[in-house]
N, C-alpha and C positions, 0 to 999 in steps of 0.2 A: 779506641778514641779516648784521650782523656776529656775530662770532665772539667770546666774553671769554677773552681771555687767563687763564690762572691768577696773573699778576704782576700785574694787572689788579686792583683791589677794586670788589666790586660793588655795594658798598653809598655808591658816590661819585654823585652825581647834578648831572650837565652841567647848571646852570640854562638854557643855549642851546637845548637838546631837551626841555623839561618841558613838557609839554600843561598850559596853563594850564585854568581852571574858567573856564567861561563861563556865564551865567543862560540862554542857549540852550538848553545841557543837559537843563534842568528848568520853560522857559518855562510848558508845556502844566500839569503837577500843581500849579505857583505858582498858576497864571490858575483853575484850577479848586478850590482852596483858598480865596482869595479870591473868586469866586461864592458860594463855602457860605456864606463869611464874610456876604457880603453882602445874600443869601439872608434867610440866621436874622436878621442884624439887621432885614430890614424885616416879616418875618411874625412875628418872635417875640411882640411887641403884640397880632397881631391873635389869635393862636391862644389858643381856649380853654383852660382848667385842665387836662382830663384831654382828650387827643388819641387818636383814633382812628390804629392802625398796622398794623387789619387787616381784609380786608373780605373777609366770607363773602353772596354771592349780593347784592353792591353794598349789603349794607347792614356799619356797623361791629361786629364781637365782640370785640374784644379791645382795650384802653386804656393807656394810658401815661400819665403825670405830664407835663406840657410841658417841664420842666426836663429829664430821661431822656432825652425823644422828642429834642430837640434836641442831645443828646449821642450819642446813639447813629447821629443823622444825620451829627453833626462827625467825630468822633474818626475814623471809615473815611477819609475824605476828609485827617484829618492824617498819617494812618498812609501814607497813600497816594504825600505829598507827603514825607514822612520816608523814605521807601523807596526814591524816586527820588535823594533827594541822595545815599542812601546807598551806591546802587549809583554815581553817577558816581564818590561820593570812593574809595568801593573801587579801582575802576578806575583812574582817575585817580593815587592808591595805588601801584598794578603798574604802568603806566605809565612811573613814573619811571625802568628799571630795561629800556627799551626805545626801542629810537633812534627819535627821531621822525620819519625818513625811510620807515624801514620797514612803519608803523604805521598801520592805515587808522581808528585813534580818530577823528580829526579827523569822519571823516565816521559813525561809527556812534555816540558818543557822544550825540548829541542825540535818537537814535532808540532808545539803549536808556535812556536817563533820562526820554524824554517817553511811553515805551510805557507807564506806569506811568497816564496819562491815559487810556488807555480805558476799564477799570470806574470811571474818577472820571467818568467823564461817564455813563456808567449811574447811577451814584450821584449823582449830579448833578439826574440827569431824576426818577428815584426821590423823591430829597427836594422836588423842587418839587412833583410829583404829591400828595404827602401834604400838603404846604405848601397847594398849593390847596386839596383835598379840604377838608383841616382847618377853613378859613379862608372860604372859599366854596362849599363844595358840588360842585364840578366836577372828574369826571374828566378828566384826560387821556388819549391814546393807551394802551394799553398796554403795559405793560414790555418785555413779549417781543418787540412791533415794534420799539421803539428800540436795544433789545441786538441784535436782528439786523442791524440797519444800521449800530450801529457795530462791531459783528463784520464785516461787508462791508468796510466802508470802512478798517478798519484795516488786512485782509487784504489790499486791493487796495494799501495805501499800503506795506506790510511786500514785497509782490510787487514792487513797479517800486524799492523800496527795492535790495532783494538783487540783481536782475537788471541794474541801473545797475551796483553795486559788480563784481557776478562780471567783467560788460562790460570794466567798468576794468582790472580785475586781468589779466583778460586780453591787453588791448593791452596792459600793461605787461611782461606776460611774454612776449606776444611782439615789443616794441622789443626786451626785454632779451637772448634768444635771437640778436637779427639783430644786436646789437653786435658 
């Protein structure tokens, strides 16, 4: 870790050490933003005036306008991908202001900007289920199987995530000790 001098100004920023932004980052809630995108545009046609968005004993009770029902499927999904840049440029931000030697961003950055994809892909599966239902009659699996599995599979990606990094930090600390 270095150390800031007080003759030092902290507000000067080495362009040699700036983590630059990468689309890496935020690949995962772009790709899943564009889905919706491309989603809505191909079912928006088919779907009827007033959409069904809620089913009581697999038949529909409760209705929406199609224009709504399609906003209320979008806007999570933009929120979602608005969130994600926002944490990288946060970061990214503070960053400046820490040596990039020190600094394990390079490798957690993509994984705290792409975490932002796993309710996008429950909302994901969500809006196509309604997409279909609306449009042809057909359920899908249900919700709760899907969110558990991407609740697994994150959990397992998040697990070999950390346990790689603590690994690393470790042999680094202990090269650094045997210097």
């Amino acid at each position: 870790m270095v150390a800031i001098r007080p003759s030092e100004s902290v507000s000067k920023t080495n362009p040699e050490i700036k983590i630059a932004f990468r689309w890496t980052y935020v690949v995962l809630p772009a790709v899943f933003l564009l889905l919706s995108l491309i989603l809505i545009a191909f079912f928006y046609r088919l779907l009827p005036s007033d959409v069904a968005y809620h089913l009581q004993s697999n038949s529909p009770d409760k209705w929406l306008s199609r224009g709504a029902f399609v906003a209320w499927l979008f806007l999570p999904q933009f929120f979602f991908t608005l969130l994600a840049f926002a944490i990288v440029r946060i970061v990214l931000m503070g960053a400046r202001y820490w040596p990039s030697a020190d600094t394990p961003l390079n490798k957690l950055l993509p994984v705290m900007g792409n975490m932002v994809a796993l309710p996008q892909v429950i909302l994901l599966f969500a809006m196509l289920d309604f997409l279909i239902y609306n449009t042809y009659q057909i359920k899908l699996i249900p919700l709760w199987v899907v969110t558990l599995i991407v609740m697994i599979l994150g959990g397992i990606v998040l697990a070999v995530f950390f346990i790689r990094t603590i690994s690393r930090f470790r042999r680094q600390r202990n090269k650094s000790l045997q210097e």
